[in-house]
C-alpha positions, 0 to 999 in steps of 0.5 A: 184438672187443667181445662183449656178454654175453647177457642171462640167461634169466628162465625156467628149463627146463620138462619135457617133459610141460608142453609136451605137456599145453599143446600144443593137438593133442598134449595130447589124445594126451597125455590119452588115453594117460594115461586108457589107462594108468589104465584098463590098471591098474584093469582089472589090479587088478580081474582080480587080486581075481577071481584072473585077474591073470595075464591082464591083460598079455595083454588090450589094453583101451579105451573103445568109440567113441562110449560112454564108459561101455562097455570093449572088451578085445582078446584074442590067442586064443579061451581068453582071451576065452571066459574073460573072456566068463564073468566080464564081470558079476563083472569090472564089478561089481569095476572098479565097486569100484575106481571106474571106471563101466563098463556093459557090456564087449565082448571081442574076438579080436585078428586073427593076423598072417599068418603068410606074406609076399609078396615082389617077383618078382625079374625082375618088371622084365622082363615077358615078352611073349607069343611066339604060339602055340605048334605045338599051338594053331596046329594047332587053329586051322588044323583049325577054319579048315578046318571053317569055312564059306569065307564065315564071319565067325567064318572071317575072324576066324580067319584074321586070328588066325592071320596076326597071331600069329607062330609 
């Protein structure tokens, strides 16, 4: 048996991060993932110089679709936003500071997740078929059919009713 040595590797290994900002479909993610981290980090240091620091990990912030220049700030309940609601002009003027342009901010609540869940019945394989009248509804029909004038056609119907649905 006669191995041939493998020829040495003229490149060395990349990280992972190269091939994703040179990927054509994922460098975009990569980017924008990058610019959401910067953004959550300006927005942390600018709530902390109004003395709101502790809020930054309970805000999810974003650029609005279609603006770049206009921040959208997804809260979890309604004290976080009215409070941010009361800021928004000293909150754009210190983002400014930190060098980020923003013209105008959006907060928003986020929606609560529900709080139930649906689960699968658990015959729901075995649908029931109905069985008919029952000796209650069958008696009602019998008293309207008796009502009924003999040559009717809502008579007929009745009659075909009662004479296709087992008791």
């Amino acid at each position: 048996m006669n191995f041939t040595p493998k020829p040495k590797r003229q490149q060395s290994a990349h990280e992972w991060v190269d091939y994703l900002r040179e990927s054509e479909g994922l460098g975009g993610i990569l980017a924008k993932t990058e610019d959401l981290a910067k953004l959550k980090s300006t927005l942390t240091q600018a709530l902390t110089a109004l003395d709101l620091g502790h809020l930054s990990q309970k805000i999810e912030a974003g650029w609005r679709q279609g603006s770049q220049n206009e921040l959208f700030l997804l809260v979890s309940n309604a004290s976080i936003a009215s409070r941010l609601q009361q800021i928004i002009p000293s909150l754009i003027n210190e983002l400014s500071r930190n060098g980020l342009v923003c013209s105008a901010i959006k907060v928003q609540l986020k929606p609560a997740p529900a709080s139930w869940e649906v689960k699968p019945r658990i015959d729901a394989g075995a649908a029931r078929k109905p069985t008919g009248l029952n000796e209650v509804a069958r008696s009602s029909w019998q008293e309207l059919l008796e009502k009924l004038a003999p040559d009717s056609d809502l008579r007929k119907a009745v009659e075909k009713l009662l004479q296709n649905k087992p008791k």
